[in-house]
C-alpha positions in Angstrom: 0.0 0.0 0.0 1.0 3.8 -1.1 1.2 6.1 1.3 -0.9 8.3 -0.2 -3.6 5.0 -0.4 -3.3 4.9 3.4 -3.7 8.1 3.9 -7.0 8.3 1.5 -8.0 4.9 3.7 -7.5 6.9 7.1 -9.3 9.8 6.0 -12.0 7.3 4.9 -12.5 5.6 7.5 -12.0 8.3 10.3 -14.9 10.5 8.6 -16.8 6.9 8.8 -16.1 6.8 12.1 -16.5 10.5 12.9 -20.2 10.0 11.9 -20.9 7.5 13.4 -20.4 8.6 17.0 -21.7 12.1 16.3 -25.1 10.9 18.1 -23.3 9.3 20.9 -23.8 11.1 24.0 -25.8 13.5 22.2 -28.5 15.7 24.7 -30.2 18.5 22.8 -31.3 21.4 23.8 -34.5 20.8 24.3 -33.7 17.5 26.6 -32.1 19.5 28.9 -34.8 22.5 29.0 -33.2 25.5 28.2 -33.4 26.5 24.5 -31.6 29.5 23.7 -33.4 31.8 21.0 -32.6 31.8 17.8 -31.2 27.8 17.9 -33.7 24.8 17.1 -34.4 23.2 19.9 -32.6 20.0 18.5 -29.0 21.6 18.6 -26.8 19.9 21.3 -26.0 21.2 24.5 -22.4 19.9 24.5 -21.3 18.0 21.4 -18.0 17.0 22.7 -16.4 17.0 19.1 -13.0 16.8 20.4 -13.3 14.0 22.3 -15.7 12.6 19.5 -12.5 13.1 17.2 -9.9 11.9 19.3 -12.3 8.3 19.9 -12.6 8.7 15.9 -8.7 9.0 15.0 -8.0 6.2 17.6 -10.4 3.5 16.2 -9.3 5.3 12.8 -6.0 3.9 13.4 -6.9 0.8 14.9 -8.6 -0.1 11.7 -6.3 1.1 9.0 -3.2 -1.2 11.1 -5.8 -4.0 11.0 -6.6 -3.6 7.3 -2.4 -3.1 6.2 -1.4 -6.2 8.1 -4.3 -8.0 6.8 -3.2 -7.1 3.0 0.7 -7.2 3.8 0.3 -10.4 5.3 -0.2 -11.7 1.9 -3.4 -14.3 2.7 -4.9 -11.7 -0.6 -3.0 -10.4 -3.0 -3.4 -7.7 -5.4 -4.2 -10.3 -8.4 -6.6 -12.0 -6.0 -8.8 -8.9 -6.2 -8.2 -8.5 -10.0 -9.1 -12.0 -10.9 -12.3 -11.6 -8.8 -15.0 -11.0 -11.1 -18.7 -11.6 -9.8 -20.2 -11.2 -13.7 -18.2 -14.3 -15.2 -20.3 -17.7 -15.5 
């Protein structure tokens, strides 16, 4: 793998992530009874993005690791992938 693959496949991933745990932990406005005008009533109170982020870069890195051993471990190769073809009889 290039390092400019792995870094597209960390960015990947970590936005992947990122997204995913956005609703984590998430208490809106409105849960916690005080809206403040001008807001929707949906927003949250305290997103916690940068401990959102840094949960996000760790599992992130977690997978990428898991994914480059897996392919530099050699069990599939790049020719594997390029004789897999699902529309041949």
């Amino acid at each position: 793998m290039t390092i400019t693959g792995g870094l597209v496949m960390f960015a990947s991933i970590w936005f992947l992530v990122m997204f995913l745990l956005l609703p984590w932990g998430h208490q809106s406005q409105e849960e916690s009874g005080h809206v403040v005008p001008g807001t929707p009533a949906g927003a949250p109170v305290k997103p916690g993005l940068g401990k959102k982020a840094l949960w996000a870069t760790l599992i992130a890195v977690l997978l990428v690791g898991a994914i480059w051993a897996f392919l530099a471990s050699g069990i599939v190769t790049r020719a594997d992938m390029m004789e897999f073809n699902r529309l041949t009889p």
